[in-house]
Backbone bond lengths (Angstrom), bond angles and torsions (degrees), N, CA, C in turn:
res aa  C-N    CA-C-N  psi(-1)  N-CA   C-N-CA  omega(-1)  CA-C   N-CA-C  phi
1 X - - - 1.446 - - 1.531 111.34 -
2 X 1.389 115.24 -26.33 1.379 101.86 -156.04 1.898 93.44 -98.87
3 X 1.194 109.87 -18.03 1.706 117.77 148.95 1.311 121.09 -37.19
4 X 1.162 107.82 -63.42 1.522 122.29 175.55 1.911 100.36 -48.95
5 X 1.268 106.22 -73.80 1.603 116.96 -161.24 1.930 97.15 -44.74
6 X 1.274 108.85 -30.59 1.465 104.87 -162.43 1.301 121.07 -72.31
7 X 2.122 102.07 -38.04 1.348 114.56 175.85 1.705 104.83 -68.12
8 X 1.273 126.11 -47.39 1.152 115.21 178.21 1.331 122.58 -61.59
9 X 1.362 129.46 -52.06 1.631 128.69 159.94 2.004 118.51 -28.69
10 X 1.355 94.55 -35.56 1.395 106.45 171.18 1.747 112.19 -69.37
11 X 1.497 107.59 -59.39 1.503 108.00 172.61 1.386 108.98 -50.33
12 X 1.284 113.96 -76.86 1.308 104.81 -178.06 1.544 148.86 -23.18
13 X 1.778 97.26 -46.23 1.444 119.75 152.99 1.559 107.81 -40.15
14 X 1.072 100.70 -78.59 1.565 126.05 -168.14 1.607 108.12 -36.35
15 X 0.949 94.21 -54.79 1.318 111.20 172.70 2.113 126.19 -47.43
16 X 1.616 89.98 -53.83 1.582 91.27 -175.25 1.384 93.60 -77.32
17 X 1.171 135.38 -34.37 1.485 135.69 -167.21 1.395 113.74 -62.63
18 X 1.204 115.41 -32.79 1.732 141.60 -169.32 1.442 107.55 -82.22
19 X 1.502 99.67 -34.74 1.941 115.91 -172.99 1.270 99.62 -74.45
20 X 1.489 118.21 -44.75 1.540 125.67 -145.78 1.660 95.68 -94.07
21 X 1.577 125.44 -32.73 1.452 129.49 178.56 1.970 103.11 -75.28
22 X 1.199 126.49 -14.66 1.106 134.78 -175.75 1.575 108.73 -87.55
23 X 1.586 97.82 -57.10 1.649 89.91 165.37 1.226 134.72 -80.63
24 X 1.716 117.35 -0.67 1.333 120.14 163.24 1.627 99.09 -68.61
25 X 1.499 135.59 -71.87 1.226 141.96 147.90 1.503 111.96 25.61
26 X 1.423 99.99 -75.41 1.717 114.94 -162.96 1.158 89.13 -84.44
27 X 1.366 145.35 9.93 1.679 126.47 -162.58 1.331 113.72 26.43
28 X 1.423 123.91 37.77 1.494 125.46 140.83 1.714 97.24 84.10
29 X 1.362 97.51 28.09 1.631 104.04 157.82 1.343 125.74 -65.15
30 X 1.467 141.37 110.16 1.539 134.21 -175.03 1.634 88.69 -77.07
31 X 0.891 151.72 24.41 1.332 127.49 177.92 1.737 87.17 -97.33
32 X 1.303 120.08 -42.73 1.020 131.39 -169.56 2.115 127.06 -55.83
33 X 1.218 95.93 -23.71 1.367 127.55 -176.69 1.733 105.54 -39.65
34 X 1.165 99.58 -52.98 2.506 113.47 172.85 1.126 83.35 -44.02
35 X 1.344 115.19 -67.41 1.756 105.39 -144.34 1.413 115.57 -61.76
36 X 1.757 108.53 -46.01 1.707 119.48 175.55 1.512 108.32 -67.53
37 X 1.658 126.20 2.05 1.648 96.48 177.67 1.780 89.17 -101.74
38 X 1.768 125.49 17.00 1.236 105.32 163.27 1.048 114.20 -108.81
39 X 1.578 119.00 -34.68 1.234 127.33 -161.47 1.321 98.30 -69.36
40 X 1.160 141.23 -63.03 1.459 146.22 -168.45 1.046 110.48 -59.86
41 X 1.733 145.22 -31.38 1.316 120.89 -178.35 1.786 104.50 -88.01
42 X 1.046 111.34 0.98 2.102 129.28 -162.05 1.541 84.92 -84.07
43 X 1.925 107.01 -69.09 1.672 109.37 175.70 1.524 118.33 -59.16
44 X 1.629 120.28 4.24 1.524 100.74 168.37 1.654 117.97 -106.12
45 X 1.789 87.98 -20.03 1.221 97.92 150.84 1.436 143.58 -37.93
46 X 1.636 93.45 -75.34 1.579 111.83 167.45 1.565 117.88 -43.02
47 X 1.566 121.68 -38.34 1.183 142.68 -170.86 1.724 100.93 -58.76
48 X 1.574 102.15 -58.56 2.161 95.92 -172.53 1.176 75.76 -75.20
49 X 1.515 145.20 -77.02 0.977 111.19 -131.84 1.756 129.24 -52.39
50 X 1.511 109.04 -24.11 1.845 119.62 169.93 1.300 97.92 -70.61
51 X 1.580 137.13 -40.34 1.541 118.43 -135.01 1.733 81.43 -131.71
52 X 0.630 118.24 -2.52 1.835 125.37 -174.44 1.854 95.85 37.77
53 X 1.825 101.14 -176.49 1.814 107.70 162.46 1.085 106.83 -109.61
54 X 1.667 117.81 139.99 0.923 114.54 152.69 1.456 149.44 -88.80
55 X 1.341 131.94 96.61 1.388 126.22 -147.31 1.026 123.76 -79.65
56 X 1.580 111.71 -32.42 1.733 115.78 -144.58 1.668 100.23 -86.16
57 X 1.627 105.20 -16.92 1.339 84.04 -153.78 2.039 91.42 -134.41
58 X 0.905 91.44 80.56 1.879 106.27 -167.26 0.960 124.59 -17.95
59 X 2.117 111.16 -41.73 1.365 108.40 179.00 1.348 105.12 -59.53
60 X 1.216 149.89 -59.42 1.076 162.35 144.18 1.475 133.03 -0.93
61 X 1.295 107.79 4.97 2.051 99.37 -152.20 1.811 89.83 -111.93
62 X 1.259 123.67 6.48 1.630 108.32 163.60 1.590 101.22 -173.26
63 X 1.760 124.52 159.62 0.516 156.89 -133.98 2.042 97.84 -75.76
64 X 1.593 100.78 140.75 1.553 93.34 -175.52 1.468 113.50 -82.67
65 X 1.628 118.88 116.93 1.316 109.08 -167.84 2.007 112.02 -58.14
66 X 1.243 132.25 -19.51 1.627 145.36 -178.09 1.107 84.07 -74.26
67 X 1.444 125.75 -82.37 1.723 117.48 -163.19 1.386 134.92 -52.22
68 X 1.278 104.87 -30.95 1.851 128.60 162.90 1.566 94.57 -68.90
69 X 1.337 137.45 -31.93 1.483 112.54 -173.64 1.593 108.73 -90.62
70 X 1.687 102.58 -19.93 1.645 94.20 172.19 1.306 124.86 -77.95
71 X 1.606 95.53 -28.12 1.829 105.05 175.71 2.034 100.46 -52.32
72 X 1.313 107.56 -65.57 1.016 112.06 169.67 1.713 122.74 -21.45
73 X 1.223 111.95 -82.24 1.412 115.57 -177.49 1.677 111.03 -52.88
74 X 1.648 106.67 -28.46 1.678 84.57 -155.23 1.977 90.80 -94.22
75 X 1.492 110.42 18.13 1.482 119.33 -177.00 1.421 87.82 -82.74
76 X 1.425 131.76 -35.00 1.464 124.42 -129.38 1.306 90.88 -119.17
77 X 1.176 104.93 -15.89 2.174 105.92 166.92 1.421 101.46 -99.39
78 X 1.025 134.51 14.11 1.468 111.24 -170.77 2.149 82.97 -123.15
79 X 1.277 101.41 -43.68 0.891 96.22 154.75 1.999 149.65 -51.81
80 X 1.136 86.60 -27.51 1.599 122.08 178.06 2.014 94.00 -67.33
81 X 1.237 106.63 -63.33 1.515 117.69 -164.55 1.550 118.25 -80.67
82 X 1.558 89.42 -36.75 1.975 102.44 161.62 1.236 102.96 -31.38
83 X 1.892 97.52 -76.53 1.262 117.06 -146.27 1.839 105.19 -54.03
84 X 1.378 115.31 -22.18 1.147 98.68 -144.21 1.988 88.38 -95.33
85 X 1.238 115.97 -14.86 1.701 126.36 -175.70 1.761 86.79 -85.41
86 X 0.956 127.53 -52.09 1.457 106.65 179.07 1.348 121.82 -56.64
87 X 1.186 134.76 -57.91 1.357 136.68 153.35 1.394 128.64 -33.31
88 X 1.043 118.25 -14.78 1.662 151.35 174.11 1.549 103.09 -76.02
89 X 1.127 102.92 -64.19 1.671 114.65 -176.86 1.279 115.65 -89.94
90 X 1.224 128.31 -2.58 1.510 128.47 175.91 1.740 93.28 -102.18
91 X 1.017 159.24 -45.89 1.305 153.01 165.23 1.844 122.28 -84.41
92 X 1.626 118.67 22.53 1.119 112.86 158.98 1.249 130.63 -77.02
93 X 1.467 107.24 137.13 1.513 110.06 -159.44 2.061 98.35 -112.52
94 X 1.331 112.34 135.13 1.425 122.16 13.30 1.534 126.78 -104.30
95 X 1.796 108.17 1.16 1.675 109.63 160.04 1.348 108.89 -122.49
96 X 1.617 109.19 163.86 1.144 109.29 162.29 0.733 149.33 -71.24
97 X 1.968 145.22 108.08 0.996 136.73 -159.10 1.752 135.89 -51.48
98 X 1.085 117.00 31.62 1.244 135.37 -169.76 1.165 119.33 -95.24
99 X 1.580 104.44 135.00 1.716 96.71 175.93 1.390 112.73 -165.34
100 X 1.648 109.71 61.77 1.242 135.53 -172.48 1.951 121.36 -17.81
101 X 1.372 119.76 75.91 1.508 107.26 -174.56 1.381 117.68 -70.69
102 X 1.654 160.35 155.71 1.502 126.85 84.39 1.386 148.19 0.87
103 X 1.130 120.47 114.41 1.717 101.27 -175.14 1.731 92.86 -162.84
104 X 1.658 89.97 149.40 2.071 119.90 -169.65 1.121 86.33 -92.13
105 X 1.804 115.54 107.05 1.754 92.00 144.55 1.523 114.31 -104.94
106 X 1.323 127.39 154.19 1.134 121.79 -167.94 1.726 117.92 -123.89
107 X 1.510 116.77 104.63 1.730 112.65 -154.23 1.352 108.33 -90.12
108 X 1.427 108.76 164.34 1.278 110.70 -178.65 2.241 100.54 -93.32
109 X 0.862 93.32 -9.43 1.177 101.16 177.29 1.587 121.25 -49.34
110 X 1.492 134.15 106.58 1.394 141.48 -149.49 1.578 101.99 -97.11
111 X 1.329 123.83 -33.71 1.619 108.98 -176.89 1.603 99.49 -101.12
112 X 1.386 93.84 147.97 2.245 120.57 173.87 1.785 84.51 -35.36
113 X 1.596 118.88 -63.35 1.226 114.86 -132.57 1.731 107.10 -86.96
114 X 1.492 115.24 -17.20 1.100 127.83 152.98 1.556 135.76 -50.27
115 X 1.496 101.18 -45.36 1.265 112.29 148.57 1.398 130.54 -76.53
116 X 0.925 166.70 -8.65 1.226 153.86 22.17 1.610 107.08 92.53
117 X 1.598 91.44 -75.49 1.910 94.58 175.88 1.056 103.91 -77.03
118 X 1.539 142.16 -30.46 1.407 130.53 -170.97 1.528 99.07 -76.00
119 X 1.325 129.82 -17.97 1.764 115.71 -172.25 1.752 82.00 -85.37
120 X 0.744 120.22 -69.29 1.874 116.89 -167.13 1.582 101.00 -35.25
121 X 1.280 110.00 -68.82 1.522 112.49 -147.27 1.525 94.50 -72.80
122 X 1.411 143.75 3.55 1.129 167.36 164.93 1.854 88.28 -66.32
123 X 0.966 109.50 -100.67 1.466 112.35 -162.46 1.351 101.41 -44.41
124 X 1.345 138.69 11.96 1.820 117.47 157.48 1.507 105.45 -87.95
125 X 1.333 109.00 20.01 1.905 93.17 -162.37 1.767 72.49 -105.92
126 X 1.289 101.02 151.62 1.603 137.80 174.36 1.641 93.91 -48.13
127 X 1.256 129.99 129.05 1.620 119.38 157.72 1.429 122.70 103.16
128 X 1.459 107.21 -51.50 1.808 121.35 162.47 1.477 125.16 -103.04
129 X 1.125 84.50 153.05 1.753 120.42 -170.42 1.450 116.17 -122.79
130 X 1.219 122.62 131.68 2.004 115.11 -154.10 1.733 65.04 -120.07
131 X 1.497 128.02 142.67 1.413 147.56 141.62 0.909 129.12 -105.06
132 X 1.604 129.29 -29.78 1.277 128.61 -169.64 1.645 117.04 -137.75
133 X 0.865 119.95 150.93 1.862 114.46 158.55 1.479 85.44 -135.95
134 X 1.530 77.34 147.25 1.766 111.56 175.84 1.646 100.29 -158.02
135 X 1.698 105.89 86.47 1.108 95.87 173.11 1.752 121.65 79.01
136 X 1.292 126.35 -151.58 1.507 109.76 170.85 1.452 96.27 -91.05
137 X 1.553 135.46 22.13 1.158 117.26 158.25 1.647 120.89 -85.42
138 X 1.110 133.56 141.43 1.431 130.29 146.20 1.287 105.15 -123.76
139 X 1.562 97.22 151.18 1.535 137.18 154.13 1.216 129.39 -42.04
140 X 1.391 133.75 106.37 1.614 117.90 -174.16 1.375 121.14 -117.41
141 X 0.929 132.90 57.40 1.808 123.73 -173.87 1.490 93.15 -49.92
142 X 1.416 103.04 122.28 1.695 131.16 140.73 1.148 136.89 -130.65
143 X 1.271 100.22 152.13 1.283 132.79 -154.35 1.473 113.09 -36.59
144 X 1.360 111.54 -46.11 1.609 141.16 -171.58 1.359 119.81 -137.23
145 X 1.819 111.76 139.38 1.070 93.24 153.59 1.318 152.85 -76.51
146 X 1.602 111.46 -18.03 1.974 125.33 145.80 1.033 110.69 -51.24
147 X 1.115 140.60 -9.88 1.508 126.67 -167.48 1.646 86.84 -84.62
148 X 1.827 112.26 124.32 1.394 118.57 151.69 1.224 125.15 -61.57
149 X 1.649 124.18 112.63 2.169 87.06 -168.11 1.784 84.77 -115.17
150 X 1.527 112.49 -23.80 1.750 103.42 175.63 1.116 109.49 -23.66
151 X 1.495 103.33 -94.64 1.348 118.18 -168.63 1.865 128.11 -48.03
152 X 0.934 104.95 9.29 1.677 128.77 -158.70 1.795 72.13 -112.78
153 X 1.731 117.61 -109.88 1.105 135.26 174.62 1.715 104.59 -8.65
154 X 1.998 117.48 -56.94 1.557 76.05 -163.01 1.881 113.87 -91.02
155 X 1.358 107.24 9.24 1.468 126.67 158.55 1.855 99.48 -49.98
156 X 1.345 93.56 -72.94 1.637 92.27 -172.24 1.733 100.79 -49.95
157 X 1.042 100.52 -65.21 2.055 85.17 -171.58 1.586 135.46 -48.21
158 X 1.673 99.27 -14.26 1.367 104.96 174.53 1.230 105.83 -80.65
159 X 1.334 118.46 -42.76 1.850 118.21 -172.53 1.805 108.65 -68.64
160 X 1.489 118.34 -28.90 1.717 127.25 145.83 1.344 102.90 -33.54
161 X 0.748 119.42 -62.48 1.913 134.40 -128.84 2.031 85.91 -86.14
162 X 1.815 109.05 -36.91 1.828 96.82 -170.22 1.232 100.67 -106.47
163 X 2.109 124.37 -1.52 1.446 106.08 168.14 1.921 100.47 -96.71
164 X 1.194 101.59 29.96 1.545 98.90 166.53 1.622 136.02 117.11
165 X 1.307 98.72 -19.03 1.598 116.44 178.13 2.222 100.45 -85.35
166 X 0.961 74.59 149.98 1.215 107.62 -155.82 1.683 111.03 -136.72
């Protein structure tokens, strides 16, 4: 029973959070309302199905609201400094500093859907591009070949790994 209560406490969450980011979205257009009673239960869908619930073991059964706010902030500085070295190298005169690599990163990350968020939440960082999973391998087009993205990437997967992905 208390399985049951957890997956639903999860939907439910999922759910008002999904409603309330939808009508921020629409700026609180009622015309908009059809579209959010599909789109939002589809994205809470999509959501277990990447991040699944976790039941058995309670501490465990959803996401740490502290660690999701640091993932957050340290997205929006890394982003902050990306942005500003890419823009750097796309207008150096007299060439552009560019020099598009390939590159294996390889995660310690054990579930599909865990990895999954690390290829997405990967492509907000300044420079990389996640293309492929194969396994705990992914695909990285970046930007540069100086660009460090390891140590960047396995930064990002540890702060994954304590707001909950696994």
């Amino acid at each position: 029973m208390a399985a049951v209560s957890g997956v639903v406490g999860a939907v439910l969450v999922r759910l008002v959070l999904g409603a309330l980011v939808w009508w921020g979205l629409v700026e609180g257009d009622g015309g908009m309302v059809a579209y959010g009673a599909v789109i939002v239960p589809v994205g809470v869908a999509l959501s277990l199905w990447v991040t699944g619930v976790r039941t058995s073991d309670r501490r465990r059964r959803g996401p740490r609201p502290g660690a999701l706010l640091g993932l957050l902030g340290w997205l929006v500085a890394r982003a902050a400094v990306g942005g500003v070295d890419v823009a750097r190298r796309a207008v150096t005169v007299p060439a552009v500093d560019v020099e598009p690599v390939w590159e294996t990163y390889e995660t310690a990350l054990e579930s599909p859907g865990a990895r999954v968020v690390l290829a997405l939440v990967m492509n907000l960082l300044p420079g990389t591009l996640s293309a492929r999973i194969d396994g705990p391998r992914i695909a990285v087009h970046v930007i540069s070949r100086d660009l460090e993205v390891g140590s960047t990437l396995r930064d990002l997967e540890d702060r994954l790994r304590r707001a909950g992905a696994h």
